[in-house]
C-alpha positions as CSV (number, residue, x, y, z in Angstrom):
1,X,211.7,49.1,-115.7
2,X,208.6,48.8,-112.9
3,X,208.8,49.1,-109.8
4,X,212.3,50.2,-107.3
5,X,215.6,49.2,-108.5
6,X,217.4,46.3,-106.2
7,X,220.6,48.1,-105.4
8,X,223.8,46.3,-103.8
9,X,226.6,48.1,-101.8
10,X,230.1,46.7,-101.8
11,X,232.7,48.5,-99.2
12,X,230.6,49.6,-95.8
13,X,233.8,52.2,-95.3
14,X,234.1,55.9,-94.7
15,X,232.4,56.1,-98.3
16,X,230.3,52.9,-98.1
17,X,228.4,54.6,-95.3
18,X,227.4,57.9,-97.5
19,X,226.6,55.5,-100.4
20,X,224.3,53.5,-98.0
21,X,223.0,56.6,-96.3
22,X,221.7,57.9,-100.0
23,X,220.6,54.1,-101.2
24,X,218.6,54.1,-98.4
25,X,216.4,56.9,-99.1
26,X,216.9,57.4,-102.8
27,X,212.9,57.6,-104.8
28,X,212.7,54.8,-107.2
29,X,215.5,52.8,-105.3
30,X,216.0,49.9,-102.8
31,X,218.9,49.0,-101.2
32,X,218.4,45.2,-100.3
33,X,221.8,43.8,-99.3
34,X,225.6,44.9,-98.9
35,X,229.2,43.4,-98.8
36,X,232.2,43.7,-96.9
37,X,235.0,41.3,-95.5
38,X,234.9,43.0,-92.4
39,X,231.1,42.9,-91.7
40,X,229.0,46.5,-91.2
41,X,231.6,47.6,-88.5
42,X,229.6,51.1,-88.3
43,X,226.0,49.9,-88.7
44,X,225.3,51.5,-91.4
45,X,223.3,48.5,-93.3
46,X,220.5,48.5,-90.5
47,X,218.8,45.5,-90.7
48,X,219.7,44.8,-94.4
49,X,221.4,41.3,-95.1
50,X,225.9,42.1,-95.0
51,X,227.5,39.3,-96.8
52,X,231.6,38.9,-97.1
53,X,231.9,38.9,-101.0
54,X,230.7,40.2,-104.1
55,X,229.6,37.0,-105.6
56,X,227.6,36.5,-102.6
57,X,225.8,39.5,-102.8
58,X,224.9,38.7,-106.7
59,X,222.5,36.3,-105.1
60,X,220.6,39.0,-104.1
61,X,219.2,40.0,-108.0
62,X,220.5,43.2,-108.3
63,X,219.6,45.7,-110.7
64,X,222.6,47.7,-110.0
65,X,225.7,47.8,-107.9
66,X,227.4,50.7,-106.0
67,X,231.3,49.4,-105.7
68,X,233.3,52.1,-102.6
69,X,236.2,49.4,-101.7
70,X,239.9,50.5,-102.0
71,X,241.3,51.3,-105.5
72,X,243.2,48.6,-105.6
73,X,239.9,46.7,-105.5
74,X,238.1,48.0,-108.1
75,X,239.2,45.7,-110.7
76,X,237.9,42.5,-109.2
77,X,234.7,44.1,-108.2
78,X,234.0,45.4,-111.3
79,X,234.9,42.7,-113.7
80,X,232.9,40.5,-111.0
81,X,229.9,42.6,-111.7
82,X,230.3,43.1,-115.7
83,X,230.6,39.3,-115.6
84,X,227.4,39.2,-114.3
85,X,225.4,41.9,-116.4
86,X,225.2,44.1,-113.4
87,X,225.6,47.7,-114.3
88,X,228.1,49.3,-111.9
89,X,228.5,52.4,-110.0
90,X,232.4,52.8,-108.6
91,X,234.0,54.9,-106.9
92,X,237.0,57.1,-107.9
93,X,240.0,56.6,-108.8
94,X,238.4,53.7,-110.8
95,X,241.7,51.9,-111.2
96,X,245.7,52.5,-109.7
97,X,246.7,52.6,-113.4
98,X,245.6,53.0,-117.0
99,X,245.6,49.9,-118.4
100,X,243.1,48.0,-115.7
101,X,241.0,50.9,-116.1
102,X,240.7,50.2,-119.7
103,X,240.3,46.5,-118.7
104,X,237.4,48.0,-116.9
105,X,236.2,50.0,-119.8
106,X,236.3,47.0,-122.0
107,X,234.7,44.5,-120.1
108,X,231.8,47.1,-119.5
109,X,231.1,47.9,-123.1
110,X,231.6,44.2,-123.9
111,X,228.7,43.7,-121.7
112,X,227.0,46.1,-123.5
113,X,225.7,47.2,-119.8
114,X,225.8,50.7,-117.5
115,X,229.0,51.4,-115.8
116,X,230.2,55.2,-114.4
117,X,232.6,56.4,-111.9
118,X,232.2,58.9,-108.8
119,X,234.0,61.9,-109.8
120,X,231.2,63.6,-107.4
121,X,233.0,67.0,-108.3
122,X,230.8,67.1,-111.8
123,X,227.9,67.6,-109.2
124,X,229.0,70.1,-107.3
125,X,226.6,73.0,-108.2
126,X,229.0,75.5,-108.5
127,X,231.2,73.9,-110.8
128,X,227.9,72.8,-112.5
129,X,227.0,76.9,-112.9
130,X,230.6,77.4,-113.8
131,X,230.5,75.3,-116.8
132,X,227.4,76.6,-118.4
133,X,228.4,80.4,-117.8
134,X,232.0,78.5,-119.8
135,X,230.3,77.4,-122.5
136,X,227.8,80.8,-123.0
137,X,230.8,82.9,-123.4
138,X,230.6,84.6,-119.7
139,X,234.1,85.1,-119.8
140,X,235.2,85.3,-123.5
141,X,238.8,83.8,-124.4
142,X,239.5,81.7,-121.3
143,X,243.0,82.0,-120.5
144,X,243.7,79.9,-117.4
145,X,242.0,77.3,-115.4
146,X,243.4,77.5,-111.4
147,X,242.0,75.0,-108.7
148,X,243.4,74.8,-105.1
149,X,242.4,71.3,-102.8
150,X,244.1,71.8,-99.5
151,X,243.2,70.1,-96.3
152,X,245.2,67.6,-93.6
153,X,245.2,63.7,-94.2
154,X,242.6,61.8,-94.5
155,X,243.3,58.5,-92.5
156,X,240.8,56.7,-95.2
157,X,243.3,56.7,-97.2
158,X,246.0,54.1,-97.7
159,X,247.0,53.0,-101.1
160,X,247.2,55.9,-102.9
161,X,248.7,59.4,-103.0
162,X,247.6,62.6,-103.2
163,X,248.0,62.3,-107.3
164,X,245.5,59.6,-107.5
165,X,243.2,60.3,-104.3
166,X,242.7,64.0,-105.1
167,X,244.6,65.6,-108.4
168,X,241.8,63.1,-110.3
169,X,239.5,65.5,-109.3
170,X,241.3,68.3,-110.2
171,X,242.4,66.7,-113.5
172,X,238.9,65.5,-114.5
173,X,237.2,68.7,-113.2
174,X,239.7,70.6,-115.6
175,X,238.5,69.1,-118.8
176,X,234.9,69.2,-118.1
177,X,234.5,72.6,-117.3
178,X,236.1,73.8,-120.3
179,X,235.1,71.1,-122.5
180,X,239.1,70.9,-123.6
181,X,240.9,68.1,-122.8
182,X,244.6,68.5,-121.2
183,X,247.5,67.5,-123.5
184,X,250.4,68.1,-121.3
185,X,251.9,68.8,-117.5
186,X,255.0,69.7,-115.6
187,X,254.7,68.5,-111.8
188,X,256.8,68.0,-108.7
189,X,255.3,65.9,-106.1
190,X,257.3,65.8,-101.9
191,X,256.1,63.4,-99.0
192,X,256.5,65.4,-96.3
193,X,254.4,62.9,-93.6
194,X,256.6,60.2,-93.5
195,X,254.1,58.1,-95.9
196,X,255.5,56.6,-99.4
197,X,253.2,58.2,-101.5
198,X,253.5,62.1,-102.3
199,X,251.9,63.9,-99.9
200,X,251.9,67.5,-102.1
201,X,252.0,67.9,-105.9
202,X,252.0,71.3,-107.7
203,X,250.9,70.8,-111.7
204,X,251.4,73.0,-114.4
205,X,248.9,71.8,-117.6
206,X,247.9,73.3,-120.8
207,X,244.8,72.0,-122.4
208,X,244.2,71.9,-126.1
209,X,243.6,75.6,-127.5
210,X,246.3,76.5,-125.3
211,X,244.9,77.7,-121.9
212,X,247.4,77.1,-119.1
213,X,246.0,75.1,-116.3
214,X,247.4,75.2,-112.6
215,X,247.1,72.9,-109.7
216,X,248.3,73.3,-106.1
217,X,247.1,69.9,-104.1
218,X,248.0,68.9,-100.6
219,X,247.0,66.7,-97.3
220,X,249.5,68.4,-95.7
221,X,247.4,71.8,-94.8
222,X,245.2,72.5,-91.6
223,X,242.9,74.5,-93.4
224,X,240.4,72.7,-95.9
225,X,240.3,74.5,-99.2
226,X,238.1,73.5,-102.5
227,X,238.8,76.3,-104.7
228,X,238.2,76.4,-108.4
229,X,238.9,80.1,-111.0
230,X,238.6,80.3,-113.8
231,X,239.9,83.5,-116.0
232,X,239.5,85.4,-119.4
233,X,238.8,88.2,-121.3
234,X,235.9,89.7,-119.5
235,X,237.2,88.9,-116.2
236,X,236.9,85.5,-113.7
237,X,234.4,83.3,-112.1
238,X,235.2,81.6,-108.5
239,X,234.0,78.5,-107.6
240,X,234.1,77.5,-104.0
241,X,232.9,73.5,-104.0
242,X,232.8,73.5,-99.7
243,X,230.1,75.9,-99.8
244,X,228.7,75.5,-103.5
245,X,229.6,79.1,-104.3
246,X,229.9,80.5,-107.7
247,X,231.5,84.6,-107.8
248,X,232.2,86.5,-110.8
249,X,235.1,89.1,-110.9
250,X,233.8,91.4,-113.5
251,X,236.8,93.6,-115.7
252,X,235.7,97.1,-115.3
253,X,235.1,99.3,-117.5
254,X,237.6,102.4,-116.5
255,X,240.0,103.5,-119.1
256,X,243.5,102.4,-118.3
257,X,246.1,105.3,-117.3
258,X,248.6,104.1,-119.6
259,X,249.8,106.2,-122.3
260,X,249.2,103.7,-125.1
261,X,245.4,102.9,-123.9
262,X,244.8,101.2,-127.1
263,X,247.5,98.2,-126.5
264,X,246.0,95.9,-123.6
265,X,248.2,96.6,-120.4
266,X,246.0,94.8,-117.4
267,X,242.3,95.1,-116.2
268,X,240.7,97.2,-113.2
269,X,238.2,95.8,-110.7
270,X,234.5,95.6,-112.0
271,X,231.4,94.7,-110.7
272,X,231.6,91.7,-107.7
273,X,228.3,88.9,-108.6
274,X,227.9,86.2,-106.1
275,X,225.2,84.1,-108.4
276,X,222.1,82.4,-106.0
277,X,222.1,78.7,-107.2
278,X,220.4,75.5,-106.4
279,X,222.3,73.6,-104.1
280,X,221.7,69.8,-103.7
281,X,224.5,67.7,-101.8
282,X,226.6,66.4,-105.0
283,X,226.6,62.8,-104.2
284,X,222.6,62.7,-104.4
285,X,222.8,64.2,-107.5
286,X,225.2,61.3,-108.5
287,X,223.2,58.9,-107.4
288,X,220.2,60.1,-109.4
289,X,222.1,60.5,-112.5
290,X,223.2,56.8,-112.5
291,X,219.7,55.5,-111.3
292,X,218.6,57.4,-114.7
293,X,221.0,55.9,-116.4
294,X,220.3,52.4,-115.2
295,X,216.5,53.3,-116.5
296,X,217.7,54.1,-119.5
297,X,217.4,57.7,-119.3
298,X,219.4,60.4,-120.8
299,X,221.6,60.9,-117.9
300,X,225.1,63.0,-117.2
301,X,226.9,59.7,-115.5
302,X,230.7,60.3,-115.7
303,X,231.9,57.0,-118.1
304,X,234.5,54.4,-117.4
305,X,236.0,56.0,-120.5
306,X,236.0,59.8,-119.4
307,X,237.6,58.3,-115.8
308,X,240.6,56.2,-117.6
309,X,241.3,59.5,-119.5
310,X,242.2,61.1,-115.8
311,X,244.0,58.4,-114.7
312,X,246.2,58.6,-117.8
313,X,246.6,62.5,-117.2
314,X,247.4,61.2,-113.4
315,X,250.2,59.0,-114.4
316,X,251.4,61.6,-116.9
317,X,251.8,63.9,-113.7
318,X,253.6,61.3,-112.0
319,X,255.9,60.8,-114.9
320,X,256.5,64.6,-114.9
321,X,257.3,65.0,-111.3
322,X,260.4,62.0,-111.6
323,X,261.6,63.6,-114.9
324,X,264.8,66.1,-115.0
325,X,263.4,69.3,-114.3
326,X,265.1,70.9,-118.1
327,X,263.3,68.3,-119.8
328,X,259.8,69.4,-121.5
329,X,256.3,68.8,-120.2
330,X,255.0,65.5,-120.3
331,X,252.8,64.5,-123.3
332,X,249.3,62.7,-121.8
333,X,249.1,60.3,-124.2
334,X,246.0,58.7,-124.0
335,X,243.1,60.8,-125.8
336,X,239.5,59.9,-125.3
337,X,237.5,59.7,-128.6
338,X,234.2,58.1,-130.2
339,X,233.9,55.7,-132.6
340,X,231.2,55.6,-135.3
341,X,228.8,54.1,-132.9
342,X,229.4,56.8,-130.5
343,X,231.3,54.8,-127.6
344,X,234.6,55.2,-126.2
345,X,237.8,54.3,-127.2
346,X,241.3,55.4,-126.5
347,X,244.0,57.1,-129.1
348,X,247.2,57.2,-128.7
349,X,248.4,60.8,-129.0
350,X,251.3,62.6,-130.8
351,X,253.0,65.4,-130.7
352,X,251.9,66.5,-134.1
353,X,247.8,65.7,-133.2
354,X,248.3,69.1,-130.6
């Protein structure tokens, strides 16, 4: 394709506004008009044309479409928009439930067009560093995946819990960093703030070659904490996604005291490596990958596909935390494969396919 592509906006919100900030100065990009029902309450469009609707904004020959409206939303933005051939950039979670993301999913593919969601946590350069020193074998047998998301309420949010707002980071970020894919979870879930959704939820996961997975998640902490670890064999890597940090915790080498040194008892401290990286603010990087993508690039967008798979794993945690606390973990059921042509599709899991 010549020349910039003609993006659209629809939501002007707390994430509208970072969306428009990066539109705005992304190379190879134009934003030309935005939507909202409520107008551009924080002037964030400038001088660019707001309209009230997404089929207004159509008018405007888009090339692509960023879609940052409530979750509830999503589904009549982004059928609007598949509808219309527009590939589509949405926001996470990309639906309140599995089946209308699939309806998503569908209507995307059936277009035969570009759609991804914003799990801006694949950006983050320090998951980004994690994964590859994962998949070279920096840490041998991995034998569990630990994230902590801590922090006080967000007043953004209003239709959603703390399952769907934030775990669906946790829960995506999980598979993709260990290239495994989760195939059950024990949670319990409280609402401590008075709000109907859970405020708190603590998972328990285990992917598919067995490594347990943990997850503590809250709105209800003054302290902000974005922690990933991840550890095996040969010892643990840290990721800290406020900061973009990436630590390794090496296993040292001293022989252990006990008497049967030959049976493995434990690991001593090793070397400490706090790895330099390139840092680039995540959402950028998000917004380049799709604009790739939308060029028809080979691009690392995060598909409709790969985000219904979370919010299947989401509702399996929320089955898990209203279950009796005896019964066994909850199966995921929904299992993201490719077909012969490579695209997505779902598959119902079994017991027996672990």
């Amino acid at each position: 394709m010549t020349g910039a592509l003609r993006a659209g906006l629809v939501g002007l919100g707390t994430m509208g506004r970072h969306h428009a900030r990066i539109l705005s100065h992304l190379p190879g990009v134009e934003l030309v008009a935005a939507a909202d029902p409520h107008g551009d309450l924080h002037d964030v469009a400038r001088s660019l044309p707001v309209v009230a609707t997404v089929e207004e904004l159509l008018r405007y020959r888009l090339d692509y479409c960023v879609v940052a409206v409530p979750t509830a939303q999503h589904a009549t933005v982004g059928l609007a928009l598949a509808a219309a051939g527009i590939p589509a950039l949405i926001e996470k979670p990309i639906a309140p439930d599995v089946e209308t993301a699939q309806k998503l999913a569908k209507a995307f593919d059936q277009a035969r067009i570009v759609a991804a969601v914003g799990h801006t946590e694949r950006y983050n350069p320090a998951l980004q560093a994690m994964r590859a020193r994962l998949a070279d074998g920096a840490l041998g047998q991995l034998y569990q995946l630990t994230t902590r998301r801590q922090g006080p309420y967000p007043p953004r949010i209003r239709d959603v819990g703390v399952v769907l707002d934030l775990a669906t980071h946790d829960l995506d970020i999980t598979a993709w960093v260990t290239g495994k894919p989760l195939v059950s979870v024990s949670a319990r879930t409280v609402s401590r703030s008075g709000r109907i959704p859970e405020d708190l939820v603590a998972i328990i996961g285990e992917l598919s070659d067995g490594t347990v997975t943990s997850h503590l998640i809250n709105w209800l902490s003054p302290m902000k904490e974005r922690v990933t670890i991840a550890t095996g064999a040969h010892g643990c890597l840290i990721a800290d996604t406020v900061h973009g940090d990436l630590t390794y915790y090496a296993n040292g080498s001293t022989r252990t005291q006990w008497a049967a040194a030959e049976v493995f008892r434990g690991v001593t401290e090793g070397d400490v490596t706090r790895f330099a990286i390139p840092k680039m603010e995540p959402l950028v990087s998000e917004h380049e990958a799709f604009r790739d993508a939308v060029n028809g690039a080979e691009s690392s967008i995060v598909t409709l596909w790969e985000a219904a798979a979370t919010i299947a794993a989401a509702e399996a945690v929320l089955a898990a935390a209203t279950s009796d606390a005896a019964r066994a973990p909850t199966l995921i059921e929904h299992r993201l494969v490719r077909d012969a042509s490579n695209r997505y599709a779902f598959a119902t899991a079994t017991p027996s396919s672990r």
